[in-house]
N, C-alpha and C positions, 0 to 999 in steps of 0.2 A: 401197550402201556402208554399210558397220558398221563406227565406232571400237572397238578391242578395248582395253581399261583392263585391262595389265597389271603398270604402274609400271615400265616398261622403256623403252617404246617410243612412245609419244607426241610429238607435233610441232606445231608452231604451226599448220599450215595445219589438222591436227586438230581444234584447237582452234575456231579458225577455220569449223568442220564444221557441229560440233557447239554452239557459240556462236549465229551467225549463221544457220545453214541447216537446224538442229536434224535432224541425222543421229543416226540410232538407236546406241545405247552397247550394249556387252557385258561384262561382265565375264569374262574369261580362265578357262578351267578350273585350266589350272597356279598360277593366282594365288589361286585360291580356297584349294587345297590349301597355299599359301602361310600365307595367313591365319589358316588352323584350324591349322598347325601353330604360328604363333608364338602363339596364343592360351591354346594351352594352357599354354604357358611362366608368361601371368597369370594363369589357374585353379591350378595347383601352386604357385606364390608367394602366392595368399590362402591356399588350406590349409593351407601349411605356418606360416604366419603371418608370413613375411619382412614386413619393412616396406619400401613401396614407393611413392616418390612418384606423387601423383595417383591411385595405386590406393586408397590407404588412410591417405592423409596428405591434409591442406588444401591449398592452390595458394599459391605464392608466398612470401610470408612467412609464412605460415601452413604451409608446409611442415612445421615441428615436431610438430604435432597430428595425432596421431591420429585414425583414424576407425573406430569399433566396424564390425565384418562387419555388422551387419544395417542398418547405413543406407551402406552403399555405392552403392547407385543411389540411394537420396537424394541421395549427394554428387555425383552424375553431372549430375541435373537442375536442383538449386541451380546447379551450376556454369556450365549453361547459361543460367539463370533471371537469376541475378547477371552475368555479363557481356555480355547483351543490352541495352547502354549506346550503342548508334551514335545518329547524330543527323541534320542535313542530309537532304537530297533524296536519295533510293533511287542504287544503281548500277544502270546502265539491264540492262534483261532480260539483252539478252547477254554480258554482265562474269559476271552473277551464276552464268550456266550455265557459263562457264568454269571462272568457281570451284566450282563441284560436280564439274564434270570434271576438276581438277586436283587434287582433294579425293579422291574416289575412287578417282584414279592414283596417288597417294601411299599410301593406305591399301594399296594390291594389292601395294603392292613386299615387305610380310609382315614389317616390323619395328614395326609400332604397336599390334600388342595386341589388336585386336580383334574382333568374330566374323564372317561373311561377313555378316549381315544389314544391316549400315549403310553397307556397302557399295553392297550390291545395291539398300539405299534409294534412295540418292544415283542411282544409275543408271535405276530408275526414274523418280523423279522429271522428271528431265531425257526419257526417254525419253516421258513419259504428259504434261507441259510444265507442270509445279508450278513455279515460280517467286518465291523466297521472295523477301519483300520486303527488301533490306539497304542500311540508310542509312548514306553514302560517310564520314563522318568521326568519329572513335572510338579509331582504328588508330596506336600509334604503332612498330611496327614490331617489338616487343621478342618475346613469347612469339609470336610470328605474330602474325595478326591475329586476334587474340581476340573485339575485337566484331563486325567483318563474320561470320567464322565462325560464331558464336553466334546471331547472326538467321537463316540457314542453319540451323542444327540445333532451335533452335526450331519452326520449322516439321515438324521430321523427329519431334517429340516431341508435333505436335498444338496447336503452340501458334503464336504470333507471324502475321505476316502473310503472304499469298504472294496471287499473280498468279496465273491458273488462266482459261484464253480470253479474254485478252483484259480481265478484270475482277479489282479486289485482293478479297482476302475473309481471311475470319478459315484459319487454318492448317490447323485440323480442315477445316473447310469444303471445303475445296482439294483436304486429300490425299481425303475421301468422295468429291467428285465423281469425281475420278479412278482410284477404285476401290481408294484405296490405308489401310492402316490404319498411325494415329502407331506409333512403336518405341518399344520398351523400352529403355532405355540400364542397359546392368551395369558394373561395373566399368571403369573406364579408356577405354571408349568416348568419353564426352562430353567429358574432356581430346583423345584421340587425334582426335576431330573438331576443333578450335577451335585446337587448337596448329601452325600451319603459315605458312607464306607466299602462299598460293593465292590472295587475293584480291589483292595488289600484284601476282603473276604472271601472272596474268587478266587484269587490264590491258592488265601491261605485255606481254603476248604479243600482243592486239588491236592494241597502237598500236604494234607494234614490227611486226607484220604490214602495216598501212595505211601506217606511214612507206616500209616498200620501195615501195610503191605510189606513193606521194606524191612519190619521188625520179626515178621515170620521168617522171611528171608535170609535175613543177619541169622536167626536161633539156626536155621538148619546149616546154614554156613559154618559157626562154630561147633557145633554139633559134627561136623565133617571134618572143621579141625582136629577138634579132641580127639577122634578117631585115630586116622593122621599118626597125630603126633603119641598115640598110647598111652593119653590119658587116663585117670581116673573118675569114675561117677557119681565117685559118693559126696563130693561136695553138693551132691543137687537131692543128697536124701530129704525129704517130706521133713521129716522132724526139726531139720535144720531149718527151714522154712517158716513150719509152725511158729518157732520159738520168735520170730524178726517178720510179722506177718504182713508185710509190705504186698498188696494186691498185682501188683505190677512183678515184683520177685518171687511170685507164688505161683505166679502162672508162668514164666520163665522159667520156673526150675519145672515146672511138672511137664513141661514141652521139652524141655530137653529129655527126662524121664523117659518120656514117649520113644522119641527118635532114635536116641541111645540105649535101644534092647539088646542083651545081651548078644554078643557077638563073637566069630574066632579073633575079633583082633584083642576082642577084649581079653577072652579067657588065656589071650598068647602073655601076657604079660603082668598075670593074677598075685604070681610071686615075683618080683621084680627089687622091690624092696623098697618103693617108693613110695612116702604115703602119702604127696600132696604136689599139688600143682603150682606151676606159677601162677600170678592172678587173672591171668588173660584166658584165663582155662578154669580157674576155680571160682573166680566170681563172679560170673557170666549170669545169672541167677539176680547180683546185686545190680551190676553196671545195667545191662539190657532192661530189666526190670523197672528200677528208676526213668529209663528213656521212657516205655512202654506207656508210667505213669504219665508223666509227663506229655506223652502224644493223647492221653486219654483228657487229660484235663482241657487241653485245647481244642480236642473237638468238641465239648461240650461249650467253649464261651464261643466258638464259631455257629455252632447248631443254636445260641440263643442270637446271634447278630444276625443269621440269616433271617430269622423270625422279627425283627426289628423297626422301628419306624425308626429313620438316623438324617429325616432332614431339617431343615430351619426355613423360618416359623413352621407349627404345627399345627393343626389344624383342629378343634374339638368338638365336633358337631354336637354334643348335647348341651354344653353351656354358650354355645356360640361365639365360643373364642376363638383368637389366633395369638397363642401363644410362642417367643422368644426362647431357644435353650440351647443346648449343648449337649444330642445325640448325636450329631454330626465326628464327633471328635473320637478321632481313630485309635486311644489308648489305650481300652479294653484289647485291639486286635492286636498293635505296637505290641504291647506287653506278651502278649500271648505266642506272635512270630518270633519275638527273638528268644522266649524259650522253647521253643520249639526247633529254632535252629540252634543252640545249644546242646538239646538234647540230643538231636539227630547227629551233631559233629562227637558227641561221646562214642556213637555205635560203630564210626570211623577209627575214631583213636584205638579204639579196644582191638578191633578185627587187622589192624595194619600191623600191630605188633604180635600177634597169631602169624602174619606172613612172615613176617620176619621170623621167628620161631619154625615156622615150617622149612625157608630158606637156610636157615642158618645149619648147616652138618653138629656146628658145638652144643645146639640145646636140642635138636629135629632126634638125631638118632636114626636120617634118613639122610641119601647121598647130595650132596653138598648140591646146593641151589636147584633143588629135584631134577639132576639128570644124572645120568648112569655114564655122560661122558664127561666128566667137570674137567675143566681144564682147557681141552679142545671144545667144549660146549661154555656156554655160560647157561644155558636153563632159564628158569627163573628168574634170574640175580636183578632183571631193571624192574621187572615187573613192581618188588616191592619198592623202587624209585619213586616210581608212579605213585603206588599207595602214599607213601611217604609225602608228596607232593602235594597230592590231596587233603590229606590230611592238616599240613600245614595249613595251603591255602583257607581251609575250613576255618583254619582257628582264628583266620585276619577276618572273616565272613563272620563269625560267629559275636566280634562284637557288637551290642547291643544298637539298633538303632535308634531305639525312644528310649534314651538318657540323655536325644539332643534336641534342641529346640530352638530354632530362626525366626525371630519374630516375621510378620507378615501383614499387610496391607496397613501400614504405617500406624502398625503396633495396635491396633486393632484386637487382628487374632495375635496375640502376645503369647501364646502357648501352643508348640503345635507338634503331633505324634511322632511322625516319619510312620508310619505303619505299614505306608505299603512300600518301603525302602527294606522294614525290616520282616516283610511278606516278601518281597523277591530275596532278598538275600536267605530266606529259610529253603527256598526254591532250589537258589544254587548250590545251598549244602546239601538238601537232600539227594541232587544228580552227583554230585559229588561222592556222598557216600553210597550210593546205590554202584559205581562203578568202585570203590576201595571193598566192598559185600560182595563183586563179579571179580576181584583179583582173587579174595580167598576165596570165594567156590574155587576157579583154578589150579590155586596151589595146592587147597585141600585134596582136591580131586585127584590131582596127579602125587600125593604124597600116599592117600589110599594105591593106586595102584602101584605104587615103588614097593606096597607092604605085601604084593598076590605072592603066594598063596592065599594067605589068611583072606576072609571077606568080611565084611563091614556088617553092621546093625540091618535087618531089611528095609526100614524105613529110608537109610542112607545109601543103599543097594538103586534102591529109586531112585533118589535124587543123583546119583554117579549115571546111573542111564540116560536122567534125561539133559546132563552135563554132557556126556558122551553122545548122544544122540548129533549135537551141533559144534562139539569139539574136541577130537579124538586127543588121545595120550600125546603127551613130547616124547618125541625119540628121539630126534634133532631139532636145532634151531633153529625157528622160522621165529617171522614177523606173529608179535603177539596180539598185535590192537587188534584183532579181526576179533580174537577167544572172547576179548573182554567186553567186546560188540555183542558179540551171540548170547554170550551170559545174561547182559543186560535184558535183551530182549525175553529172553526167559523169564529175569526178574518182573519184566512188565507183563508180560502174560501168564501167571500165573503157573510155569508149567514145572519146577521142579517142586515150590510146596505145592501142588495137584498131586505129585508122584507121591509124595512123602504120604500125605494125608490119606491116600487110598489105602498106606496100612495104617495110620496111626488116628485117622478120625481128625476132626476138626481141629487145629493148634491152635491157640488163644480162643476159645468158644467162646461168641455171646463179646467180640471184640471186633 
C-alpha cells in the first residue's frame, strides 16, 4: 500500500498508515502540476514588485515592513529560526509523522505558493524515517501552529533536532544518514510550511481514531459488567430504542444485544424480582451512545481539515491572486478536541462507578472487593482508587481549552484557538480513560468468575479468555499495575473485541 498526498483525499485511517505503521507516501503527479502552477503566480508577484505578505513583508505585526528581493530567503529562514520557540517533552514519533503527512497534504491541494521540492521533502523524510524532534507546547492555536511547525522545518533546513533509527541527533546528521540533503527555502515557502493546523489535526486524527476503538471496548467492558453484576437486558430492547432514535444509542444498544446472548448467568437470576438497573447498567445505550455521536462528529470536521488548504496568504492561480485570510485559525479543531475530550471523560465516569458496583459486596451480590478472602485480602479495593483518580483527573482535563484567548504579536492576532492545548488534553483523557475501561475488564472479569458455575454470554466467554489469556483470576494479593498494563495492551491491539466479534460479527459496522 502507497498513501497518495494529493490534498484531496486523505483519511484518518491514512493517517493512521502512515503515522503508526510507516507506509510509504507518494506525491500525486496532478498535484505536483498543481504546485508549479500556483507557484508561479509567487514568482510574477516578486517581479513584478506587488507587495505581498510573507513573500516580501515581515510576519504579524511586522506585516508593514518591507523586505529588499535579495534577502528574501533570509527572511524564510529567520522565520524558521525565530519561531522554533516550543518547549516541554517532544510529540511522540507518531503525531509528528502525521504532522508531516498532513503538512504535505495541504501543500498538494496547489494554493500555498510553493515549489514541488518541500513537498517532496516532507514525503521523503517520512518515507526514508527522519523524525524531527517537536516539543508539545508553544502552540496557541492562532497562525497554526507556528512552533510545532517550525521544529519540523528546522530539521528540513539542516538544522534543529530529529530521530533517525531509533537515536535523536543533530538535523544535518539525520537527513546525511538518510541520504537526504537540507533545502533551500525561497520565498514564501517557510511561511507556507509553519502556517497551518497539522499538528492539533495529528493528534486529533490519532485519538479520534483510538476513541472509535476505545468505544467498542467500553460496550464489551460493560457488557462483562452487567453480566457481573446479574443484570438485566431489557433496558437495550430495540423498541426502546426506536422510540429515542439517537444513531449513536441505536447502535449501542444493538451491540450490547449482540454480546449479551442469552446465558446461564442470565437464566440464573430470571426470577429474582428485580426489574431494573441502576443507571450505570441501564443507560449504557444513552450515555455511550451520545459519546459514540459525538467521536463521530469529529471525525468528520478532522477528515474535512485534513483535506484543507490552512495557510496565509493564499495563493489562486486562476485569477492571479494572493490573497489574505484566516484558514490558519485552529477553532473548527479547538472546538472539536474539547468535545471530544469531554465526551471520551463520560465513558470514564460511567465504567468507574460499574467498578465501584462490582467492588462494593452492598450493591455486587458478589464477595466483598472480588476476593474470596476479604479481610485478610483487600482484592480489588485500590484498584477502583485508581479509577477514581482518573476519572477526577479527567474532569480538570476536560475543561475547555478554546473558551480562552491570549492575544498575540502585539494584538495583531487578537484572537487565538488553543487547539492543540485542547488536541493534547483530548490525548490524555483518552489514555486515561482507556486505563479506567482496563480496570473494569479486570473487575468484571474476575466478578464473572466469583459467579462459576454459571458461564457468561459466548460472546463474553471470549473476551474472559482473551482477559485470562494475559491475566489469570486473583486468588491472592499481588501487585495489580502489571493486570491493568496487559489489559491496555489488549485494548491496543484489538484482541478482546477480535474475540468477541468472532461470535457476534462486526460491533459498530460501517463505524
Amino acid at each position: 500500500m502507497v498513501v497518495i498526498v494529493d490534498g484531496e483525499n486523505l483519511t484518518i485511517p491514512d493517517v493512521v498508515q502512515v503515522a503508526r505503521h510507516n507506509e510509504p507516501v507518494r506525491l500525486d503527479e496532478d498535484a505536483r502540476q498543481r504546485i508549479e502552477q500556483c507557484r508561479l503566480v509567487v514568482e510574477r508577484a516578486i517581479s513584478e514588485g506587488r507587495t505581498v505578505y510573507g513573500v516580501n513583508t515581515g510576519f504579524g505585526d511586522l506585516a508593514h515592513v518591507r523586505i529588499d528581493e535579495k534577502d528574501l530567503t533570509q527572511l524564510q529562514v529567520n522565520l524558521i529560526r525565530s519561531h522554533s520557540v516550543g518547549v516541554g517533552p517532544p510529540f511522540p514519533t507518531e503525531a509528528v509523522r502525521g504532522m508531516m503527512l498532513l503538512r504535505a497534504n495541504a501543500l498538494a491541494k496547489g494554493y500555498s505558493g510553493v515549489r514541488p521540492e518541500p513537498v517532496e521533502m516532507l514525503v521523503e523524510m517520512l518515507n526514508r524515517g527522519v523524525t524531527p524532534v517537536v516539543p508539545q507546547q508553544g502552540s496557541v492555536g492562532a497562525s497554526g501552529d507556528l512552533a510545532p511547525l517550525a521544529h519540523i522545518v528546522l530539521v528540513m533546513i539542516g538544522e534543529g533536532r530529529a530521530e533517525y533509527q531509533g537515536t535523536v541527533m543533530d538535523g544535518d546528521e539525520a537527513l546525511r544518514k538518510a541520504g537526504l540533503e537540507p533545502i533551500t527555502l525561497l520565498a514564501k515557502e517557510g511561511v507556507a510550511l509553519i502556517n497551518g493546523t497539522q499538528p492539533m489535526t495529528a493528534v486529533g486524527a490519532l485519538a479520534v481514531y483510538d476513541s472509535m476503538e476505545l468505544i467498542r471496548n467500553a460496550t464489551v467492558a460493560a457488557s462483562l459488567s452487567l453480566e457481573a453484576l446479574r443484570g438485566t437486558r431489557k433496558a437495550y430492547d430495540k423498541r426502546i430504542q426506536r422510540i429515542r432514535p439517537h444513531r449513536g444509542q441505536t447502535a449501542i444498544a444493538a451491540a450490547l444485544r449482540e454480546i449479551l446472548r442469552d446465558s446461564e448467568i442470565n437464566r440464573s437470576h430470571a426470577d429474582c424480582g428485580k426489574v431494573q438497573d441502576a443507571y450505570v447498567l441501564r443507560c449504557v445505550p444513552q450515555v455511550l451512545g451520545a459519546s459514540l455521536d459525538a467521536v463521530e462528529y469529529v471525525w468528520g470536521v478532522i477528515e474535512t481539515e485534513l483535506n484543507s488548504a490552512t495557510d496565509n496568504p493564499l495563493v489562486f492561480p486562476d485569477s492571479d491572486e494572493v490573497i489574505s485570510g484566516g484558514n490558519f485559525h485552529g477553532q473548527p479543531m479547538a472546538l472539536a478536541m474539547d468535545f471530544l475530550g469531554i465526551a471520551l471523560a463520560e465513558i470514564a465516569d460511567m465504567a468507574e462507578r460499574r467498578v465501584n458496583r462490582l467492588v462494593n459486596a452492598h450493591l455486587s451480590g458478589l464477595p466483598p472487593f472480588l476476593t474470596e478472602h476479604s479481610g485478610l485480602s483487600s482484592g480489588m479495593m485500590i484498584a477502583q482508587y485508581t479509577a477514581a483518580a482518573l476519572v477526577s483527573e479527567n474532569k480538570v482535563l476536560a475543561h475547555p481549552a478554546s473558551v480562552d484567548s491570549i492575544p498575540t504579536s502585539a494584538d495583531q492576532e487578537d484572537h487565538v484557538s488553543m487547539g492543540t492545548i485542547a488536541a493534547r488534553k483530548a490525548r490524555q483523557i483518552l489514555d486515561n480513560v482507556k486505563r479506567v475501561v482496563a480496570i473494569e475488564y479486570m473487575c468484571a472479569a474476575q466478578g464473572v468468575d466469583l459467579l462459576t458455575p454459571l458461564r457468561p454470554s459466548e460472546p463474553l466467554k471470549r473476551a474472559l479468555g482473551a482477559i485470562r489469556d494475559v491475566v489469570p483470576k486473583l486468588t491472592e494479593d499481588r501487585p495489580l499495575y502489571p493486570d491493568i498494563e496487559r489489559i491496555c495492551e489488549l485494548i491496543d491491539n484489538g484482541a478482546i473485541v477480535g474475540a468477541v466479534e468472532e461470535v457476534t460479527g462486526p460491533l459498530l459496522a460501517g463505524r
